[in-house]
C-alpha positions as a printed NumPy array, in Angstrom:
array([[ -2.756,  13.48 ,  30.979],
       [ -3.139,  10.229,  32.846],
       [ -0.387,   7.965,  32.556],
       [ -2.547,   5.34 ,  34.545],
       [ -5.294,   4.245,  36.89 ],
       [ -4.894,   4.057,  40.357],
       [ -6.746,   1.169,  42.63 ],
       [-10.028,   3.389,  43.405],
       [-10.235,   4.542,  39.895],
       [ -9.776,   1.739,  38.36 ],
       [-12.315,  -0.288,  40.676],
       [-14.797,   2.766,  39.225],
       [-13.828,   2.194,  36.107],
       [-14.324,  -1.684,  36.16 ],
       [-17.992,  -1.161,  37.997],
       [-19.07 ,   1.624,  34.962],
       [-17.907,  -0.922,  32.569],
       [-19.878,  -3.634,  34.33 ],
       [-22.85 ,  -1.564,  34.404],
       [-22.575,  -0.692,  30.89 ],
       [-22.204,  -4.293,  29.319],
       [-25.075,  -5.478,  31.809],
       [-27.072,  -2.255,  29.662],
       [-29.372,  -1.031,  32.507],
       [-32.695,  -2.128,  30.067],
       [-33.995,  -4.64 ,  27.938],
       [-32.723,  -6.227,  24.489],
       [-34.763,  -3.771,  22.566],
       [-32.601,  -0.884,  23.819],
       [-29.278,  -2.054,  24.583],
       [-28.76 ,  -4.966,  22.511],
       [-27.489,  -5.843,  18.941],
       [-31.166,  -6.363,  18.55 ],
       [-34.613,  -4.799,  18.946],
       [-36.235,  -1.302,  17.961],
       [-34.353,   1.652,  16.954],
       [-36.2  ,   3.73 ,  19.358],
       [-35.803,   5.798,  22.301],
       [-33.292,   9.041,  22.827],
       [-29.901,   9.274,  22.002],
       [-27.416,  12.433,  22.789],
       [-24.647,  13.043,  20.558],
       [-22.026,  15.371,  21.43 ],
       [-20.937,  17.264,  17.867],
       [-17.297,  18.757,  18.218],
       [-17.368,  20.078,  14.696],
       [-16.211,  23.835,  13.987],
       [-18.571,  26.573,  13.673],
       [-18.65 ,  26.023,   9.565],
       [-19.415,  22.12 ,   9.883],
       [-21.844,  22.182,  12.614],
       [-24.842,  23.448,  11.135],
       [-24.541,  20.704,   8.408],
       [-23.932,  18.021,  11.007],
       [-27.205,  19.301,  13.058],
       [-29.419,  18.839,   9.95 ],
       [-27.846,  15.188,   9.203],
       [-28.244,  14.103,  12.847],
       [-32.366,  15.387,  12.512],
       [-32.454,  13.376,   9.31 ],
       [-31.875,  10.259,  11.642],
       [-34.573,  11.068,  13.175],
       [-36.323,  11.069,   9.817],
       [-35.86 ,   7.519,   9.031],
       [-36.515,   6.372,  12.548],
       [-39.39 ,   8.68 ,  13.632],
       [-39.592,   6.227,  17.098],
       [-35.595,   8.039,  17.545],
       [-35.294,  11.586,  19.088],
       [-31.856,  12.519,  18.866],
       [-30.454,  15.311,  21.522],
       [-27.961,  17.57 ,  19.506],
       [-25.785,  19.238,  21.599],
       [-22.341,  20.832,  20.462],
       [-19.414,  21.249,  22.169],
       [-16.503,  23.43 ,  21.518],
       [-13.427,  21.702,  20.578],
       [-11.284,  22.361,  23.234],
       [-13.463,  21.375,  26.111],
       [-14.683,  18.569,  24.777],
       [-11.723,  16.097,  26.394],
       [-12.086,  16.9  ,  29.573],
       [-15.962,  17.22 ,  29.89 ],
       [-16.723,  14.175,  28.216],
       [-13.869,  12.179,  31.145],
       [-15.843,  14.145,  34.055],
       [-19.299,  13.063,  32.758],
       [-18.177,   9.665,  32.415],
       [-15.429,   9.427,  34.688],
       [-18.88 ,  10.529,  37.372],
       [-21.603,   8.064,  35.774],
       [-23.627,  10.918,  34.973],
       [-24.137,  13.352,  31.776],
       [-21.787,  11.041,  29.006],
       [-23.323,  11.648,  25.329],
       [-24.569,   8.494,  24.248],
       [-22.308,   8.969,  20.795],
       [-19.439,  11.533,  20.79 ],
       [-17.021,  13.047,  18.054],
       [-13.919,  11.85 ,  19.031],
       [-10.704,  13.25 ,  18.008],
       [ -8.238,  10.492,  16.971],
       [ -5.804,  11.028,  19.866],
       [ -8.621,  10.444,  22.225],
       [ -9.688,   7.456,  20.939],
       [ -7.314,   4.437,  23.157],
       [ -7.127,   7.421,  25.896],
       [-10.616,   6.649,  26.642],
       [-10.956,   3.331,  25.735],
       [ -8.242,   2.677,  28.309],
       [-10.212,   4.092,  30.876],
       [-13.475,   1.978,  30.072],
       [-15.078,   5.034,  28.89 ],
       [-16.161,   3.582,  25.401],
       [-18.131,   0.145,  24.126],
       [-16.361,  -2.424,  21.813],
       [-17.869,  -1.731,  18.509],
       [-16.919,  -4.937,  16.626],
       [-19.43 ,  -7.202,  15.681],
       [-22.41 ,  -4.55 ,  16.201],
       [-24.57 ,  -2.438,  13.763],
       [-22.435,   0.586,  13.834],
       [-19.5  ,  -1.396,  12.133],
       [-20.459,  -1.418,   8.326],
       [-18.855,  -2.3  ,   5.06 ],
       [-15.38 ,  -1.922,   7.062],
       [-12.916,  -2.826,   4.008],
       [-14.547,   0.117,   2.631],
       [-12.584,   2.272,   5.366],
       [ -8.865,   4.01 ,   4.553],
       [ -6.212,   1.941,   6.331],
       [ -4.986,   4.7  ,   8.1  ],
       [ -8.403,   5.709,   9.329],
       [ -9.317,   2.945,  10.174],
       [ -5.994,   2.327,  12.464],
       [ -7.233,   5.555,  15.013],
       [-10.524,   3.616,  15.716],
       [ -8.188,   0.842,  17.509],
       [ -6.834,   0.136,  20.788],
       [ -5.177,  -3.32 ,  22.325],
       [ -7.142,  -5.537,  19.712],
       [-10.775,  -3.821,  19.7  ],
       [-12.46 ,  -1.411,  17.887],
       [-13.553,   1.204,  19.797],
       [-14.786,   3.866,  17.275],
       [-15.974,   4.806,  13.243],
       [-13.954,   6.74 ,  11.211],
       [-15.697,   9.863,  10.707],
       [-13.947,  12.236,   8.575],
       [ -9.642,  12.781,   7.669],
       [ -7.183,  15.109,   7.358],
       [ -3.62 ,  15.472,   7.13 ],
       [ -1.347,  18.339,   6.672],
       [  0.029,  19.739,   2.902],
       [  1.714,  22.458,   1.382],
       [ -0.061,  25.72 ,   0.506],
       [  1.432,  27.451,  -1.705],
       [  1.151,  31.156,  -3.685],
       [  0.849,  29.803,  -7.411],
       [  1.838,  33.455,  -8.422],
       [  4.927,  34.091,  -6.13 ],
       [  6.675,  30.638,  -7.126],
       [  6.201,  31.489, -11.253],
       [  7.637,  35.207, -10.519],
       [ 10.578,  33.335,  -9.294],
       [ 10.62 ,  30.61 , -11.894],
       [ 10.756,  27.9  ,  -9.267],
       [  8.714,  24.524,  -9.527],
       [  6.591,  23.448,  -5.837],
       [  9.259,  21.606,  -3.837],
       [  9.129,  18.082,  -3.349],
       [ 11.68 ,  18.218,  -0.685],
       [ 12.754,  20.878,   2.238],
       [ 16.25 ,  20.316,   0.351],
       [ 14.72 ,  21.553,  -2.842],
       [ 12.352,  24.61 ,  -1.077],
       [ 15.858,  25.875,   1.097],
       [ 17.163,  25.978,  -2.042],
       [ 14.84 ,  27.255,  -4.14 ],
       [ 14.303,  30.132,  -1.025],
       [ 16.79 ,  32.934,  -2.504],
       [ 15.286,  33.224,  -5.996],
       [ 11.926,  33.475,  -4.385],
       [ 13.315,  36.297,  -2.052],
       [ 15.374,  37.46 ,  -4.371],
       [ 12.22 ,  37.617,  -7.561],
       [  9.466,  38.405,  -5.267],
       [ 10.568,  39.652,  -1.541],
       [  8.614,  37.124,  -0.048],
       [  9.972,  34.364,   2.348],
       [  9.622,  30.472,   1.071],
       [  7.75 ,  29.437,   3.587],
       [  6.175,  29.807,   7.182],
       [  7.65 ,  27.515,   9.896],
       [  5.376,  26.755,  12.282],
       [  7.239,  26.487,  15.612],
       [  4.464,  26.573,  18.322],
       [  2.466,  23.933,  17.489],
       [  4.369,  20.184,  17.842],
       [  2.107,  18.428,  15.678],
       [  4.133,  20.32 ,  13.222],
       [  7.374,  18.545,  14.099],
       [  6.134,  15.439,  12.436],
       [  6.62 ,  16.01 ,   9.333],
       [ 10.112,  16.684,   9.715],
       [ 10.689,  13.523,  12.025],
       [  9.077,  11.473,   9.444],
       [ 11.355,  12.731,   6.63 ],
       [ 14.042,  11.715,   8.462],
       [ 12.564,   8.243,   8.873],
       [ 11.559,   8.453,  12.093],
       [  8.521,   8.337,  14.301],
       [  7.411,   9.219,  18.087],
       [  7.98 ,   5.673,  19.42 ],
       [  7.286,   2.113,  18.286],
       [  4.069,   0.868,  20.068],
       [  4.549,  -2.605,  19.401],
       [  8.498,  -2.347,  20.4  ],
       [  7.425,  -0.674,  23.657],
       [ 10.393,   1.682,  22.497],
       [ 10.62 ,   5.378,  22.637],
       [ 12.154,   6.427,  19.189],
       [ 12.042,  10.382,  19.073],
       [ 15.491,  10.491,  20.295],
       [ 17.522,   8.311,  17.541],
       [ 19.059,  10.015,  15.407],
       [ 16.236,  10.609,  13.401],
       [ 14.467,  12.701,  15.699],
       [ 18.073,  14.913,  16.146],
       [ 17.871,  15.086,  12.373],
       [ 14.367,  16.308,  12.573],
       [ 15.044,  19.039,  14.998],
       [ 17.853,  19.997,  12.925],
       [ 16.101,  20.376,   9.564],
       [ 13.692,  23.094,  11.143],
       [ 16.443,  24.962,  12.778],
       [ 18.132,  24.905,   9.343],
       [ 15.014,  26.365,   7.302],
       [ 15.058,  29.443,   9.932],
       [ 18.79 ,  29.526,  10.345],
       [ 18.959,  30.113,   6.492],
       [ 16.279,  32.345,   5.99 ],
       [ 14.073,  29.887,   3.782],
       [ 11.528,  29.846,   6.649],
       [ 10.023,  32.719,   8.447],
       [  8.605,  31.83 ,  12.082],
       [  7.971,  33.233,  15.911],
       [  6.835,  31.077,  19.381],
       [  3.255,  33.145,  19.675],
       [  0.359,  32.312,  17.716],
       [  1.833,  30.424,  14.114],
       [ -2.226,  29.423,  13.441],
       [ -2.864,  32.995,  13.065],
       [  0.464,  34.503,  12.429],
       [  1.666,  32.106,   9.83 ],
       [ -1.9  ,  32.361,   7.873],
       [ -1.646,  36.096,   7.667],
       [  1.643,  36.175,   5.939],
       [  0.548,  33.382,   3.994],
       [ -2.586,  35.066,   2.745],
       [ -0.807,  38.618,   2.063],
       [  2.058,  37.093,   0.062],
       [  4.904,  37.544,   2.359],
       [  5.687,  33.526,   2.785],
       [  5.215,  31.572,  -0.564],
       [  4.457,  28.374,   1.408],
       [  2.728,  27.167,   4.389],
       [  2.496,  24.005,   5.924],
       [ -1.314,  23.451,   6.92 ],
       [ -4.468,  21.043,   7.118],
       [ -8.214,  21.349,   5.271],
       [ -9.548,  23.72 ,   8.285],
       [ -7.418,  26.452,   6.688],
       [ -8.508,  26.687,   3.381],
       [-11.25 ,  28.476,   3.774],
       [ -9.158,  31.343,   5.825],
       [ -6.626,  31.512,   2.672],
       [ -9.405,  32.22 ,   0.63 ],
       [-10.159,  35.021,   1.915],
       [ -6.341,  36.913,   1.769],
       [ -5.913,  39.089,  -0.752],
       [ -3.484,  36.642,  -2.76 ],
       [ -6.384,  34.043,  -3.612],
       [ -9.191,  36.121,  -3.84 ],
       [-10.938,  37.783,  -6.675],
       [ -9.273,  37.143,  -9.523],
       [ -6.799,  35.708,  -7.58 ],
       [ -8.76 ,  33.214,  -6.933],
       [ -6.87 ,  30.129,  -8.591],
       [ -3.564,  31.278,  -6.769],
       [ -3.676,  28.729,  -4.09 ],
       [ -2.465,  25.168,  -5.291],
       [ -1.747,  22.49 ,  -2.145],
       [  0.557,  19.229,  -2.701],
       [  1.592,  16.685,  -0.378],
       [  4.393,  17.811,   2.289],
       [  8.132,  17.93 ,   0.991],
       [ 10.163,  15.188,   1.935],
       [ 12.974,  15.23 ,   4.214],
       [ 16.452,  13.253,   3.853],
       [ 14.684,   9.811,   4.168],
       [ 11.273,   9.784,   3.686],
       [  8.019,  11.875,   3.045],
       [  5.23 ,  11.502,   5.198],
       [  2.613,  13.835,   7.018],
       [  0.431,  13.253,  10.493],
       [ -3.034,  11.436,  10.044],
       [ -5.944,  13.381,  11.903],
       [ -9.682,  13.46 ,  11.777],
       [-12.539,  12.598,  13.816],
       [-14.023,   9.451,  14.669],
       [-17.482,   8.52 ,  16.068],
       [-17.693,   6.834,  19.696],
       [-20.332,   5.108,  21.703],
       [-19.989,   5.537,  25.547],
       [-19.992,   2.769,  27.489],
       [-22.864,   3.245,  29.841],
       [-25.747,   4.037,  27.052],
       [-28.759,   3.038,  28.036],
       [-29.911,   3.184,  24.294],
       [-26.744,   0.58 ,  23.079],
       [-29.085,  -0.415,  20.003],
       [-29.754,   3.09 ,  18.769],
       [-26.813,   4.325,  19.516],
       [-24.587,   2.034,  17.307],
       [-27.328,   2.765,  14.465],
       [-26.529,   6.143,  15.139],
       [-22.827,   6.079,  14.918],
       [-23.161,   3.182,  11.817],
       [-25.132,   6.172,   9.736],
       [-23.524,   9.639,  10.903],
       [-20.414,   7.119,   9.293],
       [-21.942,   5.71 ,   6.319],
       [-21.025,   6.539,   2.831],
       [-24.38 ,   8.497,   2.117],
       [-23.738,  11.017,   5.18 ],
       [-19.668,  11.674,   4.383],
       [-20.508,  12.425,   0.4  ],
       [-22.829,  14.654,   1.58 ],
       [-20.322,  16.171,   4.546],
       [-17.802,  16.358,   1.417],
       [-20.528,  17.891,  -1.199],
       [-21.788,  20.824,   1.464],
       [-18.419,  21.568,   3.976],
       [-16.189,  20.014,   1.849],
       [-14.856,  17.348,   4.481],
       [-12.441,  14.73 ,   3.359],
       [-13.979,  11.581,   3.652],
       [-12.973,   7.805,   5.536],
       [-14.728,   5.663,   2.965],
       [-12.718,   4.346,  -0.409],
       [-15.992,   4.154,  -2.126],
       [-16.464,   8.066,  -1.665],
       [-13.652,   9.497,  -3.425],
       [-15.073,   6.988,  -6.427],
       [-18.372,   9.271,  -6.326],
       [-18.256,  12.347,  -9.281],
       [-19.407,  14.997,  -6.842],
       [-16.262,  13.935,  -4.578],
       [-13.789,  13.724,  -6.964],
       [-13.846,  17.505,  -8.661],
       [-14.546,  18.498,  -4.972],
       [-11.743,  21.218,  -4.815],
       [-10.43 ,  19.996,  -1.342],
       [-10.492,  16.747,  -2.197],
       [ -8.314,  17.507,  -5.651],
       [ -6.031,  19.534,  -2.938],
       [ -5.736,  17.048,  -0.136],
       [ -6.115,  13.39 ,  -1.893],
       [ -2.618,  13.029,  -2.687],
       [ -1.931,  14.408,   1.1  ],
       [ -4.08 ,  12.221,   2.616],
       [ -2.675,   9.086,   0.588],
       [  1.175,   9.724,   2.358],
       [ -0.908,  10.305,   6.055],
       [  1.367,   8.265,   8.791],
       [ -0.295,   6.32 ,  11.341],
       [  0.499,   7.711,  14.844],
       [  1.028,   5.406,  17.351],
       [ -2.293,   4.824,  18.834],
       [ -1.854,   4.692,  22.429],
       [ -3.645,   6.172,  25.578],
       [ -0.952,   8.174,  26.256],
       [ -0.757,   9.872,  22.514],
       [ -1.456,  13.459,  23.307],
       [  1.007,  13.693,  26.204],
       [  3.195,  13.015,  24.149],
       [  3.187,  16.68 ,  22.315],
       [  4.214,  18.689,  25.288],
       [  7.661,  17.633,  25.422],
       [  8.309,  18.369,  21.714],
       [  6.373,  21.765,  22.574],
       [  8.872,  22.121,  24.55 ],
       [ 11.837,  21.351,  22.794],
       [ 11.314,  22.639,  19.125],
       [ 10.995,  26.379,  21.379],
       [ 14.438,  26.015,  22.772],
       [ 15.738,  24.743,  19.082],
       [ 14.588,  27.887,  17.308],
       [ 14.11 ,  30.64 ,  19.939],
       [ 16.777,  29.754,  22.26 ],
       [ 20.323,  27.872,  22.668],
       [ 19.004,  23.87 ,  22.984],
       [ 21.165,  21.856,  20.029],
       [ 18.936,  19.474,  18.152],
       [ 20.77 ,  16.519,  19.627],
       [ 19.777,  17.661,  23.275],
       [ 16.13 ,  18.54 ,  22.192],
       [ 15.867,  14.903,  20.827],
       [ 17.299,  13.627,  24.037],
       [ 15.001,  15.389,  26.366],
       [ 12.195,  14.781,  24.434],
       [ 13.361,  10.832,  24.667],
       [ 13.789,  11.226,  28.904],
       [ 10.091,  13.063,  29.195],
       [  8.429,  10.438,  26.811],
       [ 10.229,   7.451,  29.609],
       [  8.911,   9.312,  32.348],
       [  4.721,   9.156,  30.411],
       [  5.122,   5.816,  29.145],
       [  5.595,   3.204,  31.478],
       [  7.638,   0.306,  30.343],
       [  9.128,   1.734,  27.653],
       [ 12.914,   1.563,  27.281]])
């Protein structure tokens, strides 16, 4: 991750950014006004399920502005970063409108890689946006991108397993470690799966403990007050006492499994996973109104979950500005996320969405609502994804090895001073 531009880069940067507010054309491509016309490629990051849906909606642009060919082209998830830097980073092969993950948002902004959206076509109707959503799309007073679709992370849990024990869904890790015996004890399942790999999952717990990664505004790294000790603590706790199951390989797939085949009552997990719960053998069939999802229990302070989601970008150097800010305006509109909620069952960006009928008996959007409404804004700086590594790092050596939460929290604090310059 870069923690900044050096001279030559930055002189790169500057000239791309040059090039791409001078446009390269006339009005009528790269203005606020003029034609929609011309070619636009949009790089799709969607999974497998979504991106047949989001091919069709992209071709219906190309419906209502037959003088637009749009160039679908999807990329997998996990390349996308990376590619999309080189090909703009080199002047050569950028999408004219990506998919942007929220993290990547003021990461590429910083480096000149995207076009200042406010006061241009593809911002429309934004009080109609969710705050938090909204928020991602931001970096150093600009708007940089449209809030595509959100998620968050809940609570699955086993409908079946918790009434065997005669337990109600915990509203706090307090109340699930101590509900955790009379589920093992009624139905030989654990409470829940920890999942210890992945360090998005440590927010959660930080944010119970009313705390947060660092304060942007502040310039202050915060992960190592005592909140963040806390934080480390309260997983260590859940594993310690046997109310959480959990290993350092794959939780995604591990901690699904035992979710789906009833040995963990309760998982922590986002929308994507839904559809792989349906298919265990503990919410299908008849089974199949097993799975209930509520917002994520609350720690000692507070109760809060991660925001995610995608947003929609414009690169800098388009030659197509115009089109490609129409583009990004309707792949975000209203029309196109009830649609993305009505056929992949996407949670949508837009207040005005969750007010339309086929939205609000949407099953994911009964599930994840109440989720998304406690979402935390992450601190929306360039350097936001580094930022996981360290915890990575530090929640292993809480639960697998000898590390004591206060150490992890101040490690974690010395790595984040080291990736954030000017932060005390």
């Amino acid at each position: 991750m870069r923690r900044g531009i050096g001279a030559t880069a930055a002189a790169a940067v500057l000239a791309l950014t040059a090039t791409a507010c001078g446009g390269g054309g006339d009005e009528g491509d790269n203005g606020a006004k003029g034609e929609i016309a011309g070619t636009v490629t949009y790089w799709d990051t969607s999974n497998d399920a979504e991106k047949g849906t989001y091919k069709k909606i992209a071709e219906d642009f190309e419906k209502k502005h037959p003088k637009v060919n749009v160039k679908y082209v999807h990329v997998n998830f996990g390349d996308a970063n990376q590619k999309f830097k080189n090909a703009a980073g080199g002047n050569s092969g950028a999408p004219d409108v990506m998919r942007t993950e929220v993290a990547w948002v003021a990461d590429f902004a910083k480096l000149g890689y995207l076009a200042p959206l406010d006061g241009t076509p593809a911002l429309d109707e934004e009080s109609d946006y969710l705050k938090t959503a909204a928020g991602s799309t931001r970096y150093e007073g600009k708007t940089y991108a449209v809030p595509q679709v959100t998620d968050t992370l809940g609570l699955f849990y086993n409908k079946r397993l918790l009434k065997e024990a005669g337990v109600e869904v915990p509203t706090s890790f307090a109340d699930l470690k101590k509900a955790a015996p009379k589920i093992k004890d009624k139905t030989g399942a654990t409470a829940l799966y920890l999942r210890g790999d992945d360090p998005y999952w440590f927010l959660p717990y930080l944010y119970g403990e009313g705390g947060d990664l660092v304060d942007a505004t502040a310039k202050k790294v915060e992960v190592d007050d005592a909140a963040g000790a806390k934080a480390f603590a309260a997983m260590k706790d859940l594993v310690d006492s046997k109310a959480a199951m959990t290993d350092s390989s794959d939780g995604q797939e591990n901690g699904l499994k035992a979710f789906k085949d009833g040995e963990a009552a309760m998982i922590i997990d986002g929308p994507w996973d839904i559809a792989g719960a349906r298919e265990g053998k503990e919410f299908t069939g008849d089974n199949k109104d097993n799975l209930g999802v509520a917002a994520v229990p609350a720690g000692s302070k507070a109760q809060g979950s991660p925001q995610g989601g995608w947003n929609l970008s414009v690169y800098a150097g388009t030659k197509n500005m115009r089109t490609a800010q129409e583009f990004a305006k309707y792949m975000s509109s209203a029309e196109v996320q009830k649609r993305t909620t009505e056929e992949i069952s996407l949670l949508p960006t837009r207040e005005s969405v969750y007010e339309e009928p086929s939205v609000k008996k949407n099953e994911m959007v009964e599930f994840f609502k109440p989720a998304v409404d406690k979402a935390v804004q992450r601190p929306w700086i360039a350097e936001g994804n580094s930022l996981f590594e360290p915890i990575r790092g530090q929640v292993d050596g809480v639960l697998f090895g000898d590390t004591s939460p206060e150490d992890a929290a101040k490690k974690t604090g010395d790595e984040f001073r080291k990736l954030l310059k000017g932060y005390k």
